[in-house]
C-alpha positions in Angstrom: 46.5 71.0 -27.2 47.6 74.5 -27.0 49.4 74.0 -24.2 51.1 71.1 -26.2 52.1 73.3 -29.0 53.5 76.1 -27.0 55.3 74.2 -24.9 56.9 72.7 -28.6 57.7 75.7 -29.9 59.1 77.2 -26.6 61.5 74.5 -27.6 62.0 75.6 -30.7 62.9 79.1 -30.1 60.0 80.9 -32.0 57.7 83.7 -30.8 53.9 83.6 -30.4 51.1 85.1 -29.0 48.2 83.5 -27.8 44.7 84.4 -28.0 41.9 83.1 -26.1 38.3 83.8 -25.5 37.2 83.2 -21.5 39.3 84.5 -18.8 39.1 81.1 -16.8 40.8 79.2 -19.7 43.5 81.8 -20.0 44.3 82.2 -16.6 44.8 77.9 -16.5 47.2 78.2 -19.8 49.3 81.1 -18.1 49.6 78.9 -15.6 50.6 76.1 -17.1 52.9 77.6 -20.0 53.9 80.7 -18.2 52.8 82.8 -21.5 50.1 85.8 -21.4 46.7 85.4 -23.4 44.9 88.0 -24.9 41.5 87.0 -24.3 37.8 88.2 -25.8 38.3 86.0 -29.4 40.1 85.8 -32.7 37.5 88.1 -33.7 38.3 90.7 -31.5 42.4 90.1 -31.6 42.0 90.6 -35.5 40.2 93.9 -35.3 42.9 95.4 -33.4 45.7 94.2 -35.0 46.9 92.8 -38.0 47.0 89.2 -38.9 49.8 87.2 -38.1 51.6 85.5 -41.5 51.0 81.7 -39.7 48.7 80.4 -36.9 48.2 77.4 -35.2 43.7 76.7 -34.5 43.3 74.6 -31.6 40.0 75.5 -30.1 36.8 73.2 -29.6 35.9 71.0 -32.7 32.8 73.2 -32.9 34.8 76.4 -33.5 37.7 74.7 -36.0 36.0 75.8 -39.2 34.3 79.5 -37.8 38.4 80.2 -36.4 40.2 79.4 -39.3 38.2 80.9 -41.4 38.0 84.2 -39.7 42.3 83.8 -40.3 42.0 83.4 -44.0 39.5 86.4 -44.2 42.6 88.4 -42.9 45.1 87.3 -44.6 47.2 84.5 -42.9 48.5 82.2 -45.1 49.1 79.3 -43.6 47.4 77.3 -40.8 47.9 74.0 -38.8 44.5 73.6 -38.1 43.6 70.6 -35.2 42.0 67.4 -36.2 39.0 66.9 -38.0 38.9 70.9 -39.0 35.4 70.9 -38.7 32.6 69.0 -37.7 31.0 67.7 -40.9 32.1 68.0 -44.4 30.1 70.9 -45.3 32.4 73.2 -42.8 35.6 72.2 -44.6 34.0 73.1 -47.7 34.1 76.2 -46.0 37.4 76.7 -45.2 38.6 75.1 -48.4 37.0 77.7 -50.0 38.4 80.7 -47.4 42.1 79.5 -48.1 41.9 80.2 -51.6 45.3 80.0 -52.7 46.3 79.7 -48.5 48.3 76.5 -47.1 46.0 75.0 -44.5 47.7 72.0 -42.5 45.4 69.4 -40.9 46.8 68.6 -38.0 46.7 64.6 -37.4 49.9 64.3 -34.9 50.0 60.6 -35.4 51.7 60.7 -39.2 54.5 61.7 -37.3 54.4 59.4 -34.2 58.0 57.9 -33.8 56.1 54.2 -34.5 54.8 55.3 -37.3 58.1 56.9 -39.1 59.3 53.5 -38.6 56.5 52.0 -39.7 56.8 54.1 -43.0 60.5 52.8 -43.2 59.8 49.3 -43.7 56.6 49.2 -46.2 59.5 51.1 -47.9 62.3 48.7 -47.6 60.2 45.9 -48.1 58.4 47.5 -51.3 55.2 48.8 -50.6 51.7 47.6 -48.6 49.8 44.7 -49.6 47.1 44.6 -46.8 46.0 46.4 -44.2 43.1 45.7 -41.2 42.7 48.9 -38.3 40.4 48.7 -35.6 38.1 51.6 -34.6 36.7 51.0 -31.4 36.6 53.7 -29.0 37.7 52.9 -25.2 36.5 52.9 -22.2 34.0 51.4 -24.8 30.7 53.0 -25.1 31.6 56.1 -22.2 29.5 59.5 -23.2 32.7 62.3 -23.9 31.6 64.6 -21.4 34.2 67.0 -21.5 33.1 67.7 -24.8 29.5 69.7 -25.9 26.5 67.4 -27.4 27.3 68.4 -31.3 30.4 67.3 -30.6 29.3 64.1 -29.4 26.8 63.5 -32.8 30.5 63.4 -34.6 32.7 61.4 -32.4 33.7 59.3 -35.3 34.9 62.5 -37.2 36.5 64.4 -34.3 38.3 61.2 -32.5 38.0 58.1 -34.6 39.3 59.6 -37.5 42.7 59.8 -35.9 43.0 56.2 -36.7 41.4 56.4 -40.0 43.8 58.7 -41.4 46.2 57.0 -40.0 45.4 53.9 -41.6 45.1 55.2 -44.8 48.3 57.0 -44.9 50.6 54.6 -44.5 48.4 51.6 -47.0 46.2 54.5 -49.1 43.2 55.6 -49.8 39.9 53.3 -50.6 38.9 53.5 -54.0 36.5 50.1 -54.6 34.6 49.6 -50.8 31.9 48.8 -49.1 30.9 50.1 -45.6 28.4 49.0 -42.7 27.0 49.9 -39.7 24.5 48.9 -37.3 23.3 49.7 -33.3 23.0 53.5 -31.9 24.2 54.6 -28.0 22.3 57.3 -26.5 25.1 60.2 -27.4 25.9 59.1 -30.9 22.5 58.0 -32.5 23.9 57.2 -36.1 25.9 54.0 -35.4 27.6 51.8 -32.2 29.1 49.4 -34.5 31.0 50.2 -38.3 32.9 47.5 -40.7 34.0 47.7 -43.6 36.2 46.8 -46.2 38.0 47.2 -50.2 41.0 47.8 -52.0 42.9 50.8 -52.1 44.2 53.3 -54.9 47.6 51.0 -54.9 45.8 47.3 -55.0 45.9 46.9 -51.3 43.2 45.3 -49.8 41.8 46.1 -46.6 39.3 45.8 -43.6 38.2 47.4 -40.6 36.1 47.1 -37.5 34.6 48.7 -34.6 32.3 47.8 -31.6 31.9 50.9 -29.5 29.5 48.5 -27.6 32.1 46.4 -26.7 35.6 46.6 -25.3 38.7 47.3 -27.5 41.3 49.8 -28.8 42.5 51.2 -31.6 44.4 49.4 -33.5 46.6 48.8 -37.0 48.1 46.1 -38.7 49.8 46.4 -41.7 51.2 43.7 -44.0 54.1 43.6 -46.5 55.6 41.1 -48.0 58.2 40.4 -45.5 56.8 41.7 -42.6 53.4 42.2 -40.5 53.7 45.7 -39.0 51.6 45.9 -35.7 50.7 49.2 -34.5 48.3 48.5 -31.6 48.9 51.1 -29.2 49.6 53.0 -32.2 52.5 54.9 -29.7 54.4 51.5 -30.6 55.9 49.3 -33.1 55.8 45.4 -33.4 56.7 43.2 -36.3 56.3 39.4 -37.6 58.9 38.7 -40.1 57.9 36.5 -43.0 58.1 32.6 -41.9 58.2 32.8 -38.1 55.5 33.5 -35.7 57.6 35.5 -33.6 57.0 38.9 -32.7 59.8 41.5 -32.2 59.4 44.8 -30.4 61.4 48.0 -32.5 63.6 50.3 -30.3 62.5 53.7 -30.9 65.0 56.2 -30.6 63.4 59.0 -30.5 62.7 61.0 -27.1 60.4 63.8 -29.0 57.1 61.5 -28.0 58.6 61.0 -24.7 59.5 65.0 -23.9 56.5 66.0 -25.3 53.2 65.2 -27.1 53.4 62.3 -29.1 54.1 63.9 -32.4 53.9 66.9 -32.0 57.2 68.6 -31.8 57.6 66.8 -35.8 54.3 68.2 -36.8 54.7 71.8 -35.8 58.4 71.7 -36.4 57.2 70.7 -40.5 54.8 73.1 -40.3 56.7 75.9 -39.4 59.4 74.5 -42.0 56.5 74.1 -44.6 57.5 70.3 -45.3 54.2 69.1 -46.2 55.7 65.9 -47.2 53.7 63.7 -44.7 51.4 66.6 -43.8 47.5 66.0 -44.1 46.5 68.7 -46.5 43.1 70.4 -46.1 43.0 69.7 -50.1 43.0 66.2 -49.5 41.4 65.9 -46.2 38.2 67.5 -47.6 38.0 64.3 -49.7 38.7 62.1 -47.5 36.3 63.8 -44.7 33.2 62.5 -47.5 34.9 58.9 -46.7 34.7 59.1 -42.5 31.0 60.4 -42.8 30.1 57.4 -44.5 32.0 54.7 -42.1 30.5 56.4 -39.4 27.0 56.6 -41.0 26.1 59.8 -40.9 25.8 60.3 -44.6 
């Protein structure tokens, strides 16, 4: 990811520093992104220098909350912080309560997918979501996340699932009457191996949702209006079923960003440098909704 960014904002002119912890790491990122890395820690950069106005946290899941915090604490006032910001509720309550006053950016890339600004475009044209379904299974189903340590692994749903999630309720809005189940266990994630669930939304949209983490699948979203069946399954691209047809039509995206770079990413850090928070994830919201993906994924 932070080869991602800096290879965004190498595009878009700006100046950065880097700081990294193990000498490994920062020798593959010089090599990669041709920019120098001042290893040893946030900690450590912070003591000898003074804290940059805006910063960009994209370190291990595990380290989300203890980084940005350790950026409020001196003074930075605004943060993109990567997806989910911490690995349970009770570390965004945390940094929720380091901003004070600070503008803290949670960084889901896929609000700004080139799909999904179209997406956004027609619920508008065609006044507004009625239903929504989104699938959560994770693929190549039921395969341990090595790369990533064992804490990490407790909170899949939070630190990949959610992607979806958020997703899906950012284009048909958040659940207010719900009910949500679960049911089996794999060997790195104890809590759950399959979630459902379903409700109606703060605007009178009902929904559902499923995932089999046992089984095979992707993610997946499908959104209807009342002209149109918006298809978002991969969620990189856009399909639609007009109202009285069966067919389904494939929308031209024109749009190279997600081709040049990171899906996403070159909108999201170009709005965040901007501060246009229109489709941003806010840490005030996403601490709210963080309560909600703890209980899909059964760990509360």
């Amino acid at each position: 990811m932070a080869s991602a960014y800096a290879s965004v904002l190498d595009d878009l002119g700006r100046q950065f520093e880097v700081i990294g912890r193990g000498r490994g790491s920062a020798a593959t990122f010089e090599s990669r992104c041709g920019h120098p890395v001042r290893t040893g820690g946030i900690g450590q950069a912070l003591e000898k220098g003074s804290a940059p106005e805006a910063a960009i946290v994209a370190v291990a899941v595990d380290q989300l909350a203890e980084t940005a915090c350790a950026l409020l604490h001196a003074g930075v006032s605004r943060i993109l912080l990567e997806k989910p910001g911490g690995l349970d509720s009770e570390e965004l309550g945390t940094v929720n309560r380091a901003a004070q006053g600070a503008s803290v950016v949670i960084a889901y890339n896929r609000r700004q997918y080139a799909s999904v600004r179209a997406a956004r475009r027609m619920i508008n044209e065609d006044g507004g979501v009625t239903s929504f379904t989104f699938e959560v299974t994770e693929w190549p189903h039921a395969s341990e996340p090595v790369q990533v340590t064992e804490a990490i692994r407790r909170k899949w749903f939070l630190a990949q699932s959610s992607h979806v999630v958020d997703l899906a309720f950012h284009l048909g809005g958040r659940p207010t009457d719900w009910q949500t189940w679960t049911d089996g266990s794999l060997p790195w994630h104890r809590d759950a191996a399959r979630f459902a669930g379903a409700g109606v939304t703060e605007d009178g949209a009902t929904f559902s949702y499923h995932g089999d983490w046992d089984g095979p699948g992707r993610w997946g979203l499908e959104i209807l209006t009342r002209k149109r069946r918006l298809i978002l399954q991969p969620l990189e691209e856009l399909r639609f079923m007009p109202l009285g047809t069966l067919n389904i039509s494939t929308v031209t995206l024109e749009d190279d960003l997600d081709d040049r770079f990171k899906p996403g990413i070159y909108r999201q850090t170009a709005a965040f440098l901007e501060e246009d928070d229109l489709v941003a994830c806010l840490l005030a919201d996403h601490k709210e909704n963080i309560v909600d993906y703890e209980l899909m994924a059964g760990y509360r």
